[in-house]
Structures are given as C-alpha cells and as structure tokens.
Biotite code that builds the C-alpha atoms (Angstrom):
import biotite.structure as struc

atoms = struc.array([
    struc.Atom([29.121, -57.911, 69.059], chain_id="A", res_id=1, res_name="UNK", atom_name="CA", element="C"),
    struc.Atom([28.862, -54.153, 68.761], chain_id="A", res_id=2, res_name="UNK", atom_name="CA", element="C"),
    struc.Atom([26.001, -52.700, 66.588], chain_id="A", res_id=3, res_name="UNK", atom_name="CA", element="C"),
    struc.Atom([25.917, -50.723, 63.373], chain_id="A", res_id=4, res_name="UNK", atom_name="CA", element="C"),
    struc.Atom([25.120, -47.168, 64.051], chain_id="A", res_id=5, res_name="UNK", atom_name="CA", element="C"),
    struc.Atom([24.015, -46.525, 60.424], chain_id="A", res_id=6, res_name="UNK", atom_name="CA", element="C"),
    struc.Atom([20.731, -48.852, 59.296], chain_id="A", res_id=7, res_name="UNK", atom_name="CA", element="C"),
    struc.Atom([20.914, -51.645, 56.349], chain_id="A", res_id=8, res_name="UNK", atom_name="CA", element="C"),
    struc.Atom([19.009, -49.340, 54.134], chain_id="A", res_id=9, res_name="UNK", atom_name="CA", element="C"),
    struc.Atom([21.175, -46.699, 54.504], chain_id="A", res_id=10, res_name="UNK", atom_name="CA", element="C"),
    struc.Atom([24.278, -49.013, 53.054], chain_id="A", res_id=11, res_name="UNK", atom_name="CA", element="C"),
    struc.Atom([22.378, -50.015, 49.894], chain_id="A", res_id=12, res_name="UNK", atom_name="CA", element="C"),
    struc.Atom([21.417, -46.321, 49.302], chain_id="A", res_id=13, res_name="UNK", atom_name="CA", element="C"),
    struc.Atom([25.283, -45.385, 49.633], chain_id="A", res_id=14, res_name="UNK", atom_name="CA", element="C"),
    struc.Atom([26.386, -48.241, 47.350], chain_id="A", res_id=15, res_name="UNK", atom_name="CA", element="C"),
    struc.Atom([23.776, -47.430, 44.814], chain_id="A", res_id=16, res_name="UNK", atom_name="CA", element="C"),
    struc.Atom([25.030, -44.054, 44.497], chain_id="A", res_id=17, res_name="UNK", atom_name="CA", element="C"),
    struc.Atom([28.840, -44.896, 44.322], chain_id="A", res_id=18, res_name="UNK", atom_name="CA", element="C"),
    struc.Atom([28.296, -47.294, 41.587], chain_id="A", res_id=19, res_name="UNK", atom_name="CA", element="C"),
    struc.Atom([26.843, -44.619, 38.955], chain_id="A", res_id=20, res_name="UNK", atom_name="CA", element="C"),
    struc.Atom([29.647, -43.728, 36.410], chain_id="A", res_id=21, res_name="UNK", atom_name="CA", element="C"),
    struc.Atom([30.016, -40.709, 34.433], chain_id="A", res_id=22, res_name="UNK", atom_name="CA", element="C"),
    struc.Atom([28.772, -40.140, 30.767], chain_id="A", res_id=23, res_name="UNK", atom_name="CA", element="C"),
    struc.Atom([32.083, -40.160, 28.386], chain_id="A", res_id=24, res_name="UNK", atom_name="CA", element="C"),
    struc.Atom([32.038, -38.812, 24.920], chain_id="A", res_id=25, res_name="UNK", atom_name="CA", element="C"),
    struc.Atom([34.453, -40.967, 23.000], chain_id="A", res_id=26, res_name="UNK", atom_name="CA", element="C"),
    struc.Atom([36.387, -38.331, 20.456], chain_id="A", res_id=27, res_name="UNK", atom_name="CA", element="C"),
    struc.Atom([38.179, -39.922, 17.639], chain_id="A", res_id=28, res_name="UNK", atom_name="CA", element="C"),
    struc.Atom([41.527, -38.740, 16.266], chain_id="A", res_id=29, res_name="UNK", atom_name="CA", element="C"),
    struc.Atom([41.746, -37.111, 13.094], chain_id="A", res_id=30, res_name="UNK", atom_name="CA", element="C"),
    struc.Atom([42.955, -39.100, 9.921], chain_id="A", res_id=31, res_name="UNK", atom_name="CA", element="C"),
    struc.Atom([46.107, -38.596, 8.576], chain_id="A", res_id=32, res_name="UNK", atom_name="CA", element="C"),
    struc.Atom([49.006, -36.771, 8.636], chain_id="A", res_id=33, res_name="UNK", atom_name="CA", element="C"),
    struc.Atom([49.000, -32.930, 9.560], chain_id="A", res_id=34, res_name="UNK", atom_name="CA", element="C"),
    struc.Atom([51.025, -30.007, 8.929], chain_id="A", res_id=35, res_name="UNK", atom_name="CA", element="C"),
    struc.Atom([53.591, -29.914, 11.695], chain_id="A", res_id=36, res_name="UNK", atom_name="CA", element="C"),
    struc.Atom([54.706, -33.873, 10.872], chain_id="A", res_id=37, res_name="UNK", atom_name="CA", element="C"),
    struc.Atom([54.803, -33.107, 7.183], chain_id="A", res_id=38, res_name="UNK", atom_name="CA", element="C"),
    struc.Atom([56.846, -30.361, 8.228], chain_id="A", res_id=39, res_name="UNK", atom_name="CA", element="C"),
    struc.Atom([59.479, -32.249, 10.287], chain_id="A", res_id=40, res_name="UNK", atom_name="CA", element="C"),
    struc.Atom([59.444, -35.137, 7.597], chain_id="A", res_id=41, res_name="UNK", atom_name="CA", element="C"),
    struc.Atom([60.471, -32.706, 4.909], chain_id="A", res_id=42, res_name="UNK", atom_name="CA", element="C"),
    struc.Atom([62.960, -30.590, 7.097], chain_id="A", res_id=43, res_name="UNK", atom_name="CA", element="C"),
    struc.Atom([64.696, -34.139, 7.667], chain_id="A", res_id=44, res_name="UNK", atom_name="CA", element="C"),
    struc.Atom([64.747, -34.953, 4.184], chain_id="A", res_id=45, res_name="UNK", atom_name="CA", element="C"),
    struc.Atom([66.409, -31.735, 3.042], chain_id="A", res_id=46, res_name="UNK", atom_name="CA", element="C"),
    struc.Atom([68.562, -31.917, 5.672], chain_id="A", res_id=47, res_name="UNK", atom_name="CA", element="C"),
    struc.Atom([70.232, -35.360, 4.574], chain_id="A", res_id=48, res_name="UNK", atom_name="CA", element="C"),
    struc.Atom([70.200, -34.248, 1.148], chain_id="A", res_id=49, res_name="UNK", atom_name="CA", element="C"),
    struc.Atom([72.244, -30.713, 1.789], chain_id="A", res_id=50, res_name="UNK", atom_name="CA", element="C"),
    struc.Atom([74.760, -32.916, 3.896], chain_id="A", res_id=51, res_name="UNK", atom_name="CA", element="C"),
    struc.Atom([74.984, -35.635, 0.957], chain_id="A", res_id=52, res_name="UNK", atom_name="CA", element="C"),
    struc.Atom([75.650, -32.524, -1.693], chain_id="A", res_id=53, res_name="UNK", atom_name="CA", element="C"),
    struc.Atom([77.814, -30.583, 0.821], chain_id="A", res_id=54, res_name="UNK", atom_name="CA", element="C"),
    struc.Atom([80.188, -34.001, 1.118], chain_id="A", res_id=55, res_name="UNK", atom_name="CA", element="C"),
    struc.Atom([80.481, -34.575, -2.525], chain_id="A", res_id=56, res_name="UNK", atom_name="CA", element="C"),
    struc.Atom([81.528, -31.009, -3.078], chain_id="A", res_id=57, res_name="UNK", atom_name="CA", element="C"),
    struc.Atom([84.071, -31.491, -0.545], chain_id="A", res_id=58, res_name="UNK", atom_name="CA", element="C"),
    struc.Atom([84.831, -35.016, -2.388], chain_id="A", res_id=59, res_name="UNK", atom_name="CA", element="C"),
    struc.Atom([86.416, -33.201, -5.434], chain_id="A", res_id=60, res_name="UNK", atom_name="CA", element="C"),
    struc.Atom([88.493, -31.083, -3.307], chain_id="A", res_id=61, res_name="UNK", atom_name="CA", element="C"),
    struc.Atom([89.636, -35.140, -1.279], chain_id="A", res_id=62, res_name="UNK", atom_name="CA", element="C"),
    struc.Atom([88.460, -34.064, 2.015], chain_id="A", res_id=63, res_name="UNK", atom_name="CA", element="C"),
    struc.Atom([84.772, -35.419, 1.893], chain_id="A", res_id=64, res_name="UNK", atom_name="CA", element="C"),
    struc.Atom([83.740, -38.498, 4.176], chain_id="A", res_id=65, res_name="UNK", atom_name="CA", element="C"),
    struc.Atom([81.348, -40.395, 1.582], chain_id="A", res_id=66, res_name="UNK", atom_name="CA", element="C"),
    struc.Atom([82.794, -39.601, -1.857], chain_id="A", res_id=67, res_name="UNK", atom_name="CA", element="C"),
])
C-alpha cells in the first residue's frame, strides 16, 4: 500500500477547520402591507370600476357588453 504524504494530525486539523460555519443574523420581514401593494390594489380596483361605469354608459346607448 502506498503511504500518506500528509500526517493523521494534519487531517483532523483540516476537518476541524472546514466544519466551522458562519455567524447569520436572521432579519425578519416587516408586518403588513406597504405602500407600493396598496398602490397596485387600489389602481386595480379603480380600474374595474371605470370599466363597469364606462359599459353602463355605453348600455343606454345598446352597445355595452354587461348592461
């Protein structure tokens, strides 16, 4: 059998070192909604309703799709 060119020691050193881990600072998330959702929630919302009041205007003259 050939022999190890590095000595046992030298292996437990190496292993000892790789198995240290980094320190991680665990951040939570901030609660709640923010302004760019509340935003996009109420640019939706108007949206549907100037569609909804655009059709019925459109349904007095017979050419709307929902009234």
């Amino acid at each position: 059998m050939a022999k190890s060119t590095r000595p046992a020691k030298a292996d437990k050193k190496a292993t000892a070192k790789s198995a240290k881990t980094a320190n991680v600072e665990v951040v939570e998330e901030a609660q709640g909604m923010g302004f760019v959702e509340a935003a996009t929630i109420v640019t939706a919302l108007v949206m549907v309703a100037a569609i909804v009041l655009v059709d019925h205007e459109l349904g007095a003259l017979g050419q709307g799709i929902f009234f």
